[in-house]
N, C-alpha and C positions, 0 to 999 in steps of 0.2 A: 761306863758313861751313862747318864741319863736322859733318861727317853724327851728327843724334841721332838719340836712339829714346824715341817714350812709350810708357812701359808702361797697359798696360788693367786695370782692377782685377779681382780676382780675383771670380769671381761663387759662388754655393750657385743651385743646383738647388729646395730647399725653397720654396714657396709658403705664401701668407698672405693671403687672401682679408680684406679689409677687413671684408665683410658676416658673416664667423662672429665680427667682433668686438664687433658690435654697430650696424654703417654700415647707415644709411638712405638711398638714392637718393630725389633730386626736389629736393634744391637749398633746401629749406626747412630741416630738422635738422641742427645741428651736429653734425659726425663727426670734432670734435677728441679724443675720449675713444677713440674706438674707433681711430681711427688709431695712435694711440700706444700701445694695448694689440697690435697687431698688428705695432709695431714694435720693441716691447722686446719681444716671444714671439719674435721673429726674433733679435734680438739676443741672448736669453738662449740660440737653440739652434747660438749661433757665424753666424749673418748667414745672408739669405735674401732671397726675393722678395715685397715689399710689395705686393700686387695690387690696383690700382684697377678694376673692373669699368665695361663703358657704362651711362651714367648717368650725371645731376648731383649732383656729391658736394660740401655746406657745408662748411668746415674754418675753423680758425684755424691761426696759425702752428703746424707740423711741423717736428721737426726728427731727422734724419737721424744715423742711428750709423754707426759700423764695420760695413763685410760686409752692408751694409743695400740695395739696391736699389729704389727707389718704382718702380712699374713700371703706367703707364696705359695700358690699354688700347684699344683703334679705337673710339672712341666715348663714351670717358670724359671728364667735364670737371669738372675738380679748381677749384672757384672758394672764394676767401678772402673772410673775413668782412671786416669794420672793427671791430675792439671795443677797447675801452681793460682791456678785465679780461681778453684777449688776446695784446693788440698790447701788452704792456708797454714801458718804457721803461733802456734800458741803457745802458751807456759802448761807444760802437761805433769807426767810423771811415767818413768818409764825405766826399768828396774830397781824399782824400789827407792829413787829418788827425784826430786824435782827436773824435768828436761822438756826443752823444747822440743815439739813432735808439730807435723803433719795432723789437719783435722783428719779423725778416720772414717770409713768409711759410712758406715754405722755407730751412732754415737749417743748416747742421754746423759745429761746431768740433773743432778735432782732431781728425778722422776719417780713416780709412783704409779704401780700397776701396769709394766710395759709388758710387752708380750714380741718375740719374734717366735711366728710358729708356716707351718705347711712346711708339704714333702720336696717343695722348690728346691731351687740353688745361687747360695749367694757366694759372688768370686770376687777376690778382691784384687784380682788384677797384679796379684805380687811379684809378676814375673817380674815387671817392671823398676822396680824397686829395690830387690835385692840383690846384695851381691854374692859372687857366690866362688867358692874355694875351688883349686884346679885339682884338687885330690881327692874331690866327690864326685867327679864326672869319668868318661870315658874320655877315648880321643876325638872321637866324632862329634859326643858331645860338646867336648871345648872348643872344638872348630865349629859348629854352628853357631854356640855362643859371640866367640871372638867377630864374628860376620856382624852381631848386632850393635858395639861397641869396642874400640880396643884400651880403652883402657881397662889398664891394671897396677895392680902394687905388690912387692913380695910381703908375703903374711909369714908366720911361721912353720905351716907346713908346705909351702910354696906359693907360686902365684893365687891372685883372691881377682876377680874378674869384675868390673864395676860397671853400674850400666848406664852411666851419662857422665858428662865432665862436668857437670855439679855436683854430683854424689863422689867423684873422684879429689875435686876441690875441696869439698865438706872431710871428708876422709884424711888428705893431707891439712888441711886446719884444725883438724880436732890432732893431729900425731902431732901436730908440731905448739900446740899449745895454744892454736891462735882463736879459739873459739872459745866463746863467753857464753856458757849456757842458760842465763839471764840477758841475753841481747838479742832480743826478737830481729829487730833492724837489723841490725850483722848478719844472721845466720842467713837471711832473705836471700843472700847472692849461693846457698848450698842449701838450699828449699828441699830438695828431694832426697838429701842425705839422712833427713830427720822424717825415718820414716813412721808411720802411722801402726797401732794398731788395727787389729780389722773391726770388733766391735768393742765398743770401749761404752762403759755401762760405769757410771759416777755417783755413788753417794745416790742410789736407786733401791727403793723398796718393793718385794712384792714384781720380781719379774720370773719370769716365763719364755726358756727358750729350749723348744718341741720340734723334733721331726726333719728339722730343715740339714739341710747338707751344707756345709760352710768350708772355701777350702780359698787355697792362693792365698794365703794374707801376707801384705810387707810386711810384719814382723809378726808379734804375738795374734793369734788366730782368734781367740775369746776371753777376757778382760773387765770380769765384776772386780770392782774398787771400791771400797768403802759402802757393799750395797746390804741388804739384810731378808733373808728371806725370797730366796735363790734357787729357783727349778730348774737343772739343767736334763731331759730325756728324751732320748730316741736321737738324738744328732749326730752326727756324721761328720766328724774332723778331717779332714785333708790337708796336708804342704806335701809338696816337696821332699824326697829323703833327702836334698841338701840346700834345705833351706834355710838360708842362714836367720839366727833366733826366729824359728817357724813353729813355736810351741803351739800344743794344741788348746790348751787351758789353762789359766793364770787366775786362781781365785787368789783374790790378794785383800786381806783385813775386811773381808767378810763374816757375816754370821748367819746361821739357821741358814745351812745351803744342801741341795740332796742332786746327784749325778748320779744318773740310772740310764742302764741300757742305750750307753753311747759307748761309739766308734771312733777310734782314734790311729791316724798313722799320718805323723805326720815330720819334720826334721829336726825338732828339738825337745825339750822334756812333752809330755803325753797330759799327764793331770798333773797338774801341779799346784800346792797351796804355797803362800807367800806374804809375807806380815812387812815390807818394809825393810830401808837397808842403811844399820849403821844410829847415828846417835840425834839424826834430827829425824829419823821415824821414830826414834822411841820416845818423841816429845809429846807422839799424839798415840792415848791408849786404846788401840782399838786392834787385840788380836784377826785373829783369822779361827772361826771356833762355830764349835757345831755344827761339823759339815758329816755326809752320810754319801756313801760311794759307794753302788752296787749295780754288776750285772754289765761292766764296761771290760772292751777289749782294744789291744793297743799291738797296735802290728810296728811298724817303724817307729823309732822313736830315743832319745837319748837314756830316757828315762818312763816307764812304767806309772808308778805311784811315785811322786815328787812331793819333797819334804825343801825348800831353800830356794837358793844360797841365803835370798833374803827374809829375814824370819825374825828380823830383829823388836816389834812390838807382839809378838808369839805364836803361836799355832798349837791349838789343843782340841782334846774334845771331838777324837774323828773316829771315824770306822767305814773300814773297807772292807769286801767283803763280795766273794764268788764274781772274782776277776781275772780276764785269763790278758797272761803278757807273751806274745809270740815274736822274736827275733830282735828284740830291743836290747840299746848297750848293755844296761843296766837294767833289773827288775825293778825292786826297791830300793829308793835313794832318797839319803836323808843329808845336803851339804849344806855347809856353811864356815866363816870362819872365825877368827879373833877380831876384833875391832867390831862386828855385826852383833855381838849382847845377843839377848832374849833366850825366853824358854821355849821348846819343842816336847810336849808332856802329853799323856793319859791319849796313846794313837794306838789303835787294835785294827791289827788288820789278820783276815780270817776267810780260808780256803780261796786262796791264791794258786793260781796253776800259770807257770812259764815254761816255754821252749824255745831254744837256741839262742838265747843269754849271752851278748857276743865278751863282756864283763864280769860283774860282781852280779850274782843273785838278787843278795844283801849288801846295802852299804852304809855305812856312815861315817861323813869324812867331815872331820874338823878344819881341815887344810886344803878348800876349795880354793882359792887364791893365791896361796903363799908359794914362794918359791920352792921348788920340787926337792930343794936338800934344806931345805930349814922348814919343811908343812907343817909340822907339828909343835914347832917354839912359841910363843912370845917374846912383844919388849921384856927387858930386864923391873918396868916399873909397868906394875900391873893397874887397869884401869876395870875395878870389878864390873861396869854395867857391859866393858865390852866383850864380855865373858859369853860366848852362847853354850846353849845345856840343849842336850837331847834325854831324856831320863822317861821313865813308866809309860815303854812300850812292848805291845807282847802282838808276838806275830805266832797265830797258830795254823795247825794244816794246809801248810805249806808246801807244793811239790816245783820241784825246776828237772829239766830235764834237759840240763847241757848250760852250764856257765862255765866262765875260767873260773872263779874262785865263789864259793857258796855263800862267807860269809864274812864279809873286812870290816873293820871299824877303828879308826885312826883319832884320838883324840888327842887333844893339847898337850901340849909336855911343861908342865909349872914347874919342876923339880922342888920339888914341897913344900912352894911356896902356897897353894891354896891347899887346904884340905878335900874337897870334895871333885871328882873325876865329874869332866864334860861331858861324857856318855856313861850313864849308869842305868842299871835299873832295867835292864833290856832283855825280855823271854822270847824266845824260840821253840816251838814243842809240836811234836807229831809233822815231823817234815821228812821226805826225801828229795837231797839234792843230788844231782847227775855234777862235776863239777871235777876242774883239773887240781886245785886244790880246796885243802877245807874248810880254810880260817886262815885270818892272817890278822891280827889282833895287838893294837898296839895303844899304851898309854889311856887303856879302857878301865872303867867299872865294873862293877856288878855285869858278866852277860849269863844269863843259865839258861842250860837248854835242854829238854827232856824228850826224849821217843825221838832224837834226829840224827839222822842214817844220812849219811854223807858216800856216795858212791862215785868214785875214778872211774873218771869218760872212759870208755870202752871196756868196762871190765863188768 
């Protein structure tokens, strides 16, 4: 890959003390007025330092201008409300296609040069918001839950525990087909169904986010979109181990981005890049490329290093690199499926250390969606753009020390009708995996692999 550079946004010296705007410390009073007096006074003297003070500061959704920096300080804890006269409801985008969402909490569009930084803490109050499965908890635990709402609905690995009877109404309107995801007005009466990211960062250049601890998000934790030029170090990801879509990072059709020496544990994939999902992302061409990943660890988590499901305008051009993954499903995981197109090309990732792999090592699975006896088919009429490729990736000095399987990769079954394999092109070299089997390899390419020692857990 060749050598980029992110640039760091440009920062102002000028400070802006929340509390001359009118901010109350203690977690009771709202400091949505004052916060936003203090960042249009910043804004109007050409951008500055938005200062969080120690202490617990109430807020609703903030959102973030040009030249603007939120800057929390050792001891700060920035926690968000739930309110519907808040949390409004808008046309957003939220896995990888158009959807109506909740404002979040932290938010820019168009912006240049933002910055969230200091060793604070910003909570996004996700308790509230999410629902959450009866087979991630204990018994104690579902019994205090049930005390705070009772509704619920059978999911498919049993009860899924809702936390208001608007998010239970929005739940049964979306299963039963009655929700228009283009119907702002509609959705208004299951408002909190449509939950929010926690920082959602839009078609922004040139930002900056350092130091801070960021944990509880109602759904996705952190959320560059279409931004360029991307610092993610020293952060401190938190959900939940069952939070439902509680991902820690979603760089999604970004470019020139670098994640350094962050911490992640959190209930759904850890880092994860993402291009888009299906045939109106790939209307608009803007990969996910140029990204630089080192010196991050990832304790809880679905996934380790994330490659999907949505990837359908592409992902190229990465490198990881002296990452350790400890107790997560998956290590490396690369999904997606048919109908989803695009390329996933030229990804090197290098001295990766995992332990207690509760899954696959390695994976690559072309049949993230499809049903469990037909993952690997297609239609009988093939639509080539909805073709997705994973191909020219080499993963070297690689060790795991306990997976079920070391290394699977599941691709498309065309029966000869295309020539060319949906995972090709794939090196492995100088690895030892600890693992209960050693491969399981199906409808693949090209995979070679050299100097790798595959070692039966307990022996």
């Amino acid at each position: 890959m060749e050598y980029f550079q992110v640039e760091l946004p440009d920062k102002q010296e000028r400070e802006y003390d929340i509390r001359e705007y009118g901010a109350v410390a203690g977690g009771i009073q709202s400091n949505s007025e004052a916060i936003r007096r203090a960042i249009d006074a910043a804004y109007e003297d050409g951008g500055g330092k938005v200062v969080v003070p120690e202490g617990i500061w109430r807020s609703g959704p903030i959102e973030l201008k040009s030249h603007i920096e939120l800057h929390l300080e050792q001891g700060a804890v920035l926690v968000f409300s739930k309110s519907k006269e808040e949390n409004t409801l808008y046309l957003s985008d939220f896995e990888g296609m158009p959807s109506i969402r909740a404002k979040s909490p932290i938010y820019a569009d168009h912006a240049s040069h933002v910055s969230i930084t200091g060793k604070g803490i910003i909570d996004g109050g996700g308790d509230l918001w999410r629902p959450v499965k009866q087979g991630k908890l204990t018994k104690k635990e579902w019994e205090e839950l049930m005390k705070k709402s009772q509704y619920t609905v059978q999911g498919g690995g049993g009860l899924i525990w809702m936390p208001s009877k608007t998010f239970y109404d929005g739940w049964m309107a979306n299963a039963e087909g009655r929700l228009d995801s283009s119907d702002i007005n509609g959705a208004e009466a299951y408002w909190d169904y449509f939950r929010p990211v926690m920082i959602r960062l839009y078609h922004c250049d040139h930002v900056l986010i350092e130091d801070i601890t960021s944990q509880n998000s109602p759904a996705w934790n952190i959320h560059p979109f279409f931004c360029e030029h991307v610092t993610i170090r020293r952060v401190n990801v938190v959900n939940p181990y069952y939070a439902q879509n509680g991902d820690g990072l979603d760089v999604e059709s970004c470019r020139y981005v670098e994640i350094t020496d962050s911490r992640f544990d959190v209930g759904d994939d850890a880092i994860c890049l993402k291009a888009g999902k299906g045939a109106i992302a790939r209307k608009t061409k803007a990969p996910t490329e140029y990204v630089r990943i080192k010196n991050c660890t990832v304790l809880h988590g679905h996934g380790g290093f994330v490659v999907g499901s949505e990837m359908s305008r592409g992902v190229r051009h990465v490198e990881a690199t002296d990452c350790t993954f400890l107790g997560t499903d998956v290590g490396i995981r690369f999904k997606s499926a048919y109908g989803r197109g695009g390329g996933v090309e030229d990804i090197t990732l290098d001295r990766i250390q995992m332990m207690g792999i509760k899954k696959e090592a390695i994976i690559f699975s072309m049949g993230y969606i499809l049903d469990k006896e037909k993952r690997q088919t297609v239609p009988e009429t093939i639509v080539e753009e909805d073709i997705p490729y994973f191909r020219d990736i080499t993963m070297r000095h690689i060790t795991c020390l306990g997976a079920e399987i070391g290394l699977k990769a599941e691709g498309l079954l065309f029966e000869d009708r295309l020539k060319q394999h949906t995972i090709d092109n794939i090196t492995l070299s100088d690895a030892m995996i600890v693992c209960g089997q050693d491969t399981e390899l199906c409808n693949a390419g090209r995979i070679t692999m050299e100097h790798v020692e595959f070692v039966r857990n307990g022996e």
